[in-house]
C-alpha positions in Angstrom: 26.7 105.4 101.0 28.3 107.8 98.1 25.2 107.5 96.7 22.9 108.1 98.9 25.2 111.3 100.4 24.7 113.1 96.6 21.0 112.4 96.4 20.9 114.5 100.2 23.3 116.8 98.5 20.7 117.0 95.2 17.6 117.3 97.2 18.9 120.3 99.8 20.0 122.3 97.1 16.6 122.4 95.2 18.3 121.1 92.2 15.5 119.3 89.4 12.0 119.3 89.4 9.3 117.5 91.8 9.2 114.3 89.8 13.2 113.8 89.9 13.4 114.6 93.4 10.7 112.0 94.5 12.3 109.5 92.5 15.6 110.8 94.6 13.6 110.4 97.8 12.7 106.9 97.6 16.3 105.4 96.1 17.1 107.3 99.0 15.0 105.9 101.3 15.7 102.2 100.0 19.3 102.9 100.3 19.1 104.0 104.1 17.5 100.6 104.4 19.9 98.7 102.5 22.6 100.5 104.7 21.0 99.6 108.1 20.4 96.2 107.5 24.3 96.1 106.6 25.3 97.7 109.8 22.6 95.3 111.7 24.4 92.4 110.2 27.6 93.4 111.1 27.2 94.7 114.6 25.8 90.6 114.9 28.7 89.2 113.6 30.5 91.5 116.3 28.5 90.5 118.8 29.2 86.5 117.8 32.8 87.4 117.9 32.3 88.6 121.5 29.9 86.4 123.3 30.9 82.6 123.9 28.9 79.9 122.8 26.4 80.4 126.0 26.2 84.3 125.9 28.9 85.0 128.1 32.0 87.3 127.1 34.6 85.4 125.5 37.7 85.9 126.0 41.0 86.2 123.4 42.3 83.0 124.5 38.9 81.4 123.7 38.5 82.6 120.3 42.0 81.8 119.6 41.2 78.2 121.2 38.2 77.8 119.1 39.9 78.9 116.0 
């Protein structure tokens, strides 16, 4: 995420030539992806956590149960 926040930084300030900042652009763009499909993967776990074995909430006790 560091990353990709300085390229941003780089390319709104103007700073290099064409070339550099297309190269910036796409490791940009592939770390946007790389960052969503982290958060997609997350938010499922979360949503594993929550939901019981048949899609309803689980409750605490449950997952404590299940543990």
């Amino acid at each position: 995420m560091a990353e990709l926040e300085g390229i941003v930084r780089r390319l709104e300030g103007g700073q290099g030539r064409l070339e550099e900042a297309i190269d910036a652009y796409e490791r940009g763009a592939a770390l946007r992806r790389h960052c969503e499909h982290k958060l997609a993967e997350a938010e499922a776990r979360v949503q594993a956590i929550v939901e019981g074995p048949d899609g309803a909430p689980a409750g605490l006790r449950e997952f404590r149960d299940a543990g």
